[in-house]
Each structure stands twice: as C-alpha cells, then as structure tokens.
C-alpha positions in Angstrom: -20.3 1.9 15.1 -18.0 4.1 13.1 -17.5 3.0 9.3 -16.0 4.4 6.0 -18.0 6.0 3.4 -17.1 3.8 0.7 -17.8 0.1 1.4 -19.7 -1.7 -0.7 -21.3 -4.7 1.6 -22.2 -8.0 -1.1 -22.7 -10.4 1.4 -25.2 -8.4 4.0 -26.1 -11.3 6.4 -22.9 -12.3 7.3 -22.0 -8.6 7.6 -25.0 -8.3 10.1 -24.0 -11.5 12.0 -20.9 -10.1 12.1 -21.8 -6.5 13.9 -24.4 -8.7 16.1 -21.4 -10.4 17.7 -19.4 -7.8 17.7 -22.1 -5.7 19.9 -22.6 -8.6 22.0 -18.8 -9.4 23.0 -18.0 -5.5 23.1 -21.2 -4.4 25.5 -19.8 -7.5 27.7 -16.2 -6.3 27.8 -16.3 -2.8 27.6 -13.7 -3.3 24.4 -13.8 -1.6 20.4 -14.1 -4.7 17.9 -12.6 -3.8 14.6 -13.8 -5.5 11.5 -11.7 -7.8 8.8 -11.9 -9.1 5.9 -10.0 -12.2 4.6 -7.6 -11.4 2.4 -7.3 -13.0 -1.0 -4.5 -11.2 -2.5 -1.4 -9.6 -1.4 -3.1 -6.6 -1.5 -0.8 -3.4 -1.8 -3.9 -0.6 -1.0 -4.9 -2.0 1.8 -4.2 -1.9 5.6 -4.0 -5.3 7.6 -5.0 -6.6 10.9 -2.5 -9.6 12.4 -4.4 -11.6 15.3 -4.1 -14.5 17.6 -6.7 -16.7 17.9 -9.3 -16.3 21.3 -11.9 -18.2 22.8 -15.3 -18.6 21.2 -14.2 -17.3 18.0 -12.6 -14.1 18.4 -9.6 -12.8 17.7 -7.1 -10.4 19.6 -5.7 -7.6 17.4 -2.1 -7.6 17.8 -0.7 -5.6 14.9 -1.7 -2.8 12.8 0.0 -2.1 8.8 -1.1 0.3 6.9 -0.3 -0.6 3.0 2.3 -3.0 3.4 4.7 -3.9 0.1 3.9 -6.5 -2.0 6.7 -8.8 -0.6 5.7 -7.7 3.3 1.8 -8.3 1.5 2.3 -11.8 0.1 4.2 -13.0 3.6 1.3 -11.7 5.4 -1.5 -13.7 3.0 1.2 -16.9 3.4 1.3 -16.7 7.4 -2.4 -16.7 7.4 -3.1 -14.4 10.4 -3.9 -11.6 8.6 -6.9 -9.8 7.0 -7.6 -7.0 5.7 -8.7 -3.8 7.7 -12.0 -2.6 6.7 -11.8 0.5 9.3 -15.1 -0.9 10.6 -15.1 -0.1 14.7 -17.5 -1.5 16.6 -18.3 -0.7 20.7 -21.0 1.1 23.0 -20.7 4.7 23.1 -18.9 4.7 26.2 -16.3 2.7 25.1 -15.7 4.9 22.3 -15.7 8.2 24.3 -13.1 6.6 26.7 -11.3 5.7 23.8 -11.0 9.2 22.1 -10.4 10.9 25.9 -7.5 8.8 26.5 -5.8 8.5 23.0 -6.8 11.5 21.1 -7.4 14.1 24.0 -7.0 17.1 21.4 -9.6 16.2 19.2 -11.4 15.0 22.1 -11.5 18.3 24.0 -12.3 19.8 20.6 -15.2 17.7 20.2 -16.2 19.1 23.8 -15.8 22.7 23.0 -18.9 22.5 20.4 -21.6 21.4 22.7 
C-alpha cells in the first residue's frame, strides 16, 4: 500500500473494509486499486477519479484530474461518477514493481542502483 502523509482517517472500519477488498480483488488480478472518496463539494484542491461501474462492486478507473475548476468541479459532483482521489494505492508488491519498471523506468533503475 502506498499512502500520503497527511490523511486523517474518521471513519477507520470502513477504511479497513475498504483496504481488505482492495487486497483481495488486487492479489486475484494482479491490478493497483486506487482509493476514493465521495465527493461532497465541488472541491477545487482536490484531484478526482471518474469510473464506470464493474461487477461485484468495483469500479474501473477511467480518468484522472488533478484540481479541476470549480465549474469542471461542480459538473463532475452533478454527473455523479466521480470521487475524490485520496492517492491511496493499493496492490501486492509485485504488481507495484511491474508498475514502476514499465512506467517510471528512471526512477525505477534508480531505485535499483541503491541496493
């Protein structure tokens, strides 16, 4: 799991639920889950997440915005297939290494160079 430094969790069950499932579905499918939040605003300082609904609960990741305007912001909260982006990644350690060799092989091979 890789996670921000400054996240305050309230609700802890349902963030443990939430991890749980996410370790579950991502050891199964060899895939990175990313963590949202709903959002309740049209939130300026945040990044969003737009997603198409799976099976069994889950959601594909189809879009990324980093900070949207407040008129791109309140479209996304009306459209309702949107959260918010907690930069919450969740997925087995091999998953994640594949991940950094295939888009990030600088900092990848950089990360190699201190062993």
């Amino acid at each position: 799991m890789i996670t921000p430094a400054d996240h305050a969790v309230q609700h802890v069950m349902p963030f443990k639920k939430a991890i749980q499932d996410a370790l579950i579905v991502t050891a199964q499918a060899g895939r990175l889950a990313i963590l949202g939040v709903p959002c309740t605003s049209p939130a300026t300082g945040y990044g969003y997440i737009a997603f198409e609904e799976q099976e069994r609960g889950l959601k594909k990741v189809t879009r990324f915005v980093e900070k949207p305007t407040q008129a791109k912001a309140q479209a996304y909260l009306a459209q309702g297939n949107y959260v918010w982006n907690t930069g919450i990644v969740i997925g087995t350690l091999a998953t994640l290494m594949h991940q950094y060799q295939q888009h990030l092989p600088a900092l990848w091979q950089a990360l190699e160079q201190t062993k």
